[in-house]
N, C-alpha and C positions, 0 to 999 in steps of 0.2 A: 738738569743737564741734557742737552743736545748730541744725540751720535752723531760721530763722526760717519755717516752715510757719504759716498761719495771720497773719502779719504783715502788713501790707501791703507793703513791701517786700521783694525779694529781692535780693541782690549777687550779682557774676560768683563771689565764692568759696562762696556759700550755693548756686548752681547746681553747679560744682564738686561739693560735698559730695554734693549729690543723684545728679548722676550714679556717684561713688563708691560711694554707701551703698546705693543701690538701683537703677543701670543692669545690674550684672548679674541681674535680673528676667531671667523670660524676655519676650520683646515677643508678646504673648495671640496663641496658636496658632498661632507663626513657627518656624522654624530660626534666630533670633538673639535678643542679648539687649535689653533696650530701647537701653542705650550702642550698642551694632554698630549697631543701625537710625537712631539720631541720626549716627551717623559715616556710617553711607555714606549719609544722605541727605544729608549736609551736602558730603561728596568729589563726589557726582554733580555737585549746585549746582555747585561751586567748579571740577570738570573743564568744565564745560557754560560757564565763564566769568561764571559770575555775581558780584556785588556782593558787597560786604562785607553788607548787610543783609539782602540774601536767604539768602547759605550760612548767616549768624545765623537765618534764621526756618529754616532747614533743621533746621539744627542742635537746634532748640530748640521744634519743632513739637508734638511729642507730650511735653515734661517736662509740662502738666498729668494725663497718666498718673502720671507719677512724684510730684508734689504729691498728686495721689489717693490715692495708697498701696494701691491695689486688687491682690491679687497675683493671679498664675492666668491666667484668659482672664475676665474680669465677663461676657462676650455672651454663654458658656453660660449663665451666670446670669438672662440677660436686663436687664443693667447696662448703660447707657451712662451711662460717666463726665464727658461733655460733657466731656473734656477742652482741646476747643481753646477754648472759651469761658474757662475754668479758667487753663489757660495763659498766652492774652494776657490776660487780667484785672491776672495775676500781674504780666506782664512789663513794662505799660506803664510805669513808673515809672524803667524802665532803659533803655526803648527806644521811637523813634518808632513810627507808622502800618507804617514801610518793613519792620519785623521784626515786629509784634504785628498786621500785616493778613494774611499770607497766612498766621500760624498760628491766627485767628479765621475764616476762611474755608477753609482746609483741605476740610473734613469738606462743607459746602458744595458743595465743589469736585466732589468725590468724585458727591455726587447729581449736580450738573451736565453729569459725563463721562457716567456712565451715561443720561443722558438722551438728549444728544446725540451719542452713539456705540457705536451699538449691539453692538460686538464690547469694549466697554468692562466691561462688567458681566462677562461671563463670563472675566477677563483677571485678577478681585479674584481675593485669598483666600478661602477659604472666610471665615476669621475678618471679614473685611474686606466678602463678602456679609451676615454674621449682623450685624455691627455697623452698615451702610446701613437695614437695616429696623429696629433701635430708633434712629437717625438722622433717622427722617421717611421713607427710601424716597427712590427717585428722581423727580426734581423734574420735574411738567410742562411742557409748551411757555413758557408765559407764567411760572413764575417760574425758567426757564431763561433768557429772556433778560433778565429783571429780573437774576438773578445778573450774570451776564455784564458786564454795563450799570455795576456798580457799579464804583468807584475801586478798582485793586488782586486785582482779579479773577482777571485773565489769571497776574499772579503767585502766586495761590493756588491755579491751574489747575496753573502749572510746576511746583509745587510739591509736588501731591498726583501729579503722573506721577513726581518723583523718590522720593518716597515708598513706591508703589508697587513700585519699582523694589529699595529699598534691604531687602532681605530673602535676601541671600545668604552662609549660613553659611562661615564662616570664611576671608572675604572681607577683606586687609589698606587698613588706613586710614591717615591722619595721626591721631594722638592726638587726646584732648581739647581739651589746652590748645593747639594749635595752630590750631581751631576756639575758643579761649577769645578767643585773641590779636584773631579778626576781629573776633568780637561787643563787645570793649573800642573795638577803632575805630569803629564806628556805631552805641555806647551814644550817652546825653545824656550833656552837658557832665561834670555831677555825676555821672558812675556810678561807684560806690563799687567796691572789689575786694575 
């Protein structure tokens, strides 16, 4: 079967497929593969006691990476694939605010920490410094707290910490589909499989 890439919709089995067909990517200049890094940021969510829609935006934060199709590391390139922009673009259609906000603010997020926490920035990856500067850089005073201020913030803040975080080769998770199963409970009504 063929994703529907380019469609306006995606289903939980056209996600599926993606992570299939191209999670074992490497995740751009990590020790894991893009799937490893969806899985343990979506286990931290889920150990940390989070919601079904947040371990879903876990889970599902960077597949506009994987809709991108860019292989390699793009930041040597000097690429950024906006992929969370990319992402929830993609996902709303299957998913509310609750899962397609803290992966539209992710990256956001990232400028936000380094702003306001100064032992934050030297804490990224390298890959994760290089990709902040074709990002915008980190964000000053005033749209520090404009971020902050917005609906959903704070969960796009927990969000890019477990992100962070989830970069630990050969680190055991629950499967996919057992992270497939959440994001089916806190789709819309209609979400197709």
């Amino acid at each position: 079967m063929k994703p529907p890439i380019g469609k306006p919709m995606l289903t939980l089995e056209s996600l599926a497929w993606l992570f299939r067909e191209r999670g074992g990517q490497q995740y751009a200049g990590e020790p894991v593969t893009q799937l490893e890094h969806a899985l343990q940021t979506a286990q931290l969510a889920e150990e940390a006691g989070a919601d079904d829609a947040m371990v879903t935006a876990c889970l599902l934060h960077d597949v506009g990476h994987l809709l991108a199709g860019l292989a390699g590391t793009p930041t040597l390139d000097g690429i950024d694939d906006a992929h969370e922009a990319l992402g929830a673009r993609a996902l709303e259609p299957l998913f509310d605010a609750s899962v397609t906000g803290p992966i539209r603010w992710h990256v956001a997020a990232k400028r936000y920490l380094c702003s306001v926490d100064a032992s934050y920035l030297g804490r990224l990856s390298h890959d994760s410094r290089r990709s902040l500067v074709l990002q915008g850089g980190v964000l000053d005073a005033e749209q520090a707290a404009r971020f902050i201020a917005r609906p959903g913030a704070r969960a796009a803040v927990a969000l890019r910490l477990w992100d962070d975080l989830a970069k630990q080769a050969g680190l055991r998770t629950p499967p996919l589909e057992h992270y497939l199963c959440r994001a089916a409970r806190c789709g819309r009504s209609s979400i197709p499989n």
